[in-house]
C-alpha positions in Angstrom: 45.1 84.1 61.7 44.0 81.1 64.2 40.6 79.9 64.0 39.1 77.7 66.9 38.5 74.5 65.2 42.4 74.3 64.1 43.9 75.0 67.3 44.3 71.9 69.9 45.6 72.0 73.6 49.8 71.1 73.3 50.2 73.8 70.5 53.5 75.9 71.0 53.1 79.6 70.4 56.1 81.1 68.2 58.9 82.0 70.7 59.1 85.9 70.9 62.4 87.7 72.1 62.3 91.0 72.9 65.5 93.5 73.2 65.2 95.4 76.5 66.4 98.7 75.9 66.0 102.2 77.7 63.8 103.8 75.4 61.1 100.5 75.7 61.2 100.8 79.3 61.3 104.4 79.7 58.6 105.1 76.8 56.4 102.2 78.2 56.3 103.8 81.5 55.6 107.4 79.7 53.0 105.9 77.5 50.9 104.2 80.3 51.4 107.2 82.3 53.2 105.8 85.2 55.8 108.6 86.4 57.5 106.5 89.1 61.1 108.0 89.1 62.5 103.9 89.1 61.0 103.6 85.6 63.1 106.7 84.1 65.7 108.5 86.2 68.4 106.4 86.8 70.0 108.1 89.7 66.4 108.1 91.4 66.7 103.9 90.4 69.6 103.6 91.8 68.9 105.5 95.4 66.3 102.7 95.3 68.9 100.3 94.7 68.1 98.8 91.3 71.5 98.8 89.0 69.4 100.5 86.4 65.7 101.7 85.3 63.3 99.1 85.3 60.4 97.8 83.4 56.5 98.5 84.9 54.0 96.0 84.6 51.8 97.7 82.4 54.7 97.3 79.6 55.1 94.3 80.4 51.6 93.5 80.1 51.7 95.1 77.0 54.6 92.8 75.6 52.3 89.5 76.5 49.5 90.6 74.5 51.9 91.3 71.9 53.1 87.4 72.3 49.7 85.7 72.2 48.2 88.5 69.1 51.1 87.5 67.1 49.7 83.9 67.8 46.4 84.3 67.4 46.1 86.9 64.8 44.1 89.8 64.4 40.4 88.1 64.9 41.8 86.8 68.4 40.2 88.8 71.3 41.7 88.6 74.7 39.3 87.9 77.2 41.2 87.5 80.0 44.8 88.6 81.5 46.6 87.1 84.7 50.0 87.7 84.8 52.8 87.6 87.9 55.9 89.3 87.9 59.6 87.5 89.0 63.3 88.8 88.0 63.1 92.6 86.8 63.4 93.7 83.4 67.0 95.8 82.9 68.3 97.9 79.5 70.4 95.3 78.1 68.9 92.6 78.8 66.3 90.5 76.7 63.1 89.3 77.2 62.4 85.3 75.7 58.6 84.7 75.4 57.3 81.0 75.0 54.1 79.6 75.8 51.3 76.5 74.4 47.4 76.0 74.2 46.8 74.4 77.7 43.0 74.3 77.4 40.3 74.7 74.9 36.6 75.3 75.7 34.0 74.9 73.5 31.2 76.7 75.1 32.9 80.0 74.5 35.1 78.8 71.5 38.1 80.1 73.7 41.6 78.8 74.2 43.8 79.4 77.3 47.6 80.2 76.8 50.2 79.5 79.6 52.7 81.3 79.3 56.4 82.8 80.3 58.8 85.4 79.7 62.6 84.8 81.0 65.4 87.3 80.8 69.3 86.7 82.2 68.1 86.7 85.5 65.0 84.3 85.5 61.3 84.4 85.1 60.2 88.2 84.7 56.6 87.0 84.2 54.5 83.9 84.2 50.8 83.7 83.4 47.5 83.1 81.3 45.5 84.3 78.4 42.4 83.0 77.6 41.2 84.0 73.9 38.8 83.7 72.3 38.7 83.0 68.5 36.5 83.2 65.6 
């Protein structure tokens, strides 16, 4: 678990990789109800002309709060979320998390992380999370 005091702006977060596979991007899409044919039918994907299913960005929102709470620990609340998509997220593929403390505020004993996700094909998500920490 982080606590406020111990943390300081520079700190790297634990790298994170993640496997992309059909079954994350598939049940991601089911499980934050977002029936978009691109997300699970790969012929429908295709007449779109992706190569293959591809990830929604409520999964992959999902995956950066799973990056910074494995940082910050259970006590870490996220207070705040901005995140912008690049490269798309394929089966096969995987997704390399890394981030660092980039500004810490005393007034609400919160930290900011910046933060990006790469896959084969570039950045599939840049971003901040500001938490807040007891």
């Amino acid at each position: 678990m982080r606590r406020f005091d111990d943390v300081q702006p520079g700190e790297q977060l634990p790298p994170l990789s993640v496997p992309v596979t059909v079954a994350l991007i598939a049940g991601g899409a089911i499980a934050t109800r977002d029936y978009f044919p691109g997300h699970s039918d790969l012929d429908a994907a295709r007449a779109l002309g992706s190569p293959h299913i591809f990830m929604n960005i409520l999964t992959t929102n999902g995956l950066v709060q799973r990056f910074v709470e494995g940082w910050s620990g259970p006590q870490g609340r996220l207070c705040e979320l901005k995140i912008k998509l690049g490269a798309p997220n394929y089966p096969g593929d995987l997704l390399a998390f890394e981030g660092a403390v980039t500004e810490k505020r005393e007034s609400d004993r919160t930290v900011q992380i910046t933060l990006k996700g790469k896959n084969s094909m570039g950045s599939h998500v840049t971003g901040t999370v500001r938490v807040h920490l007891p």
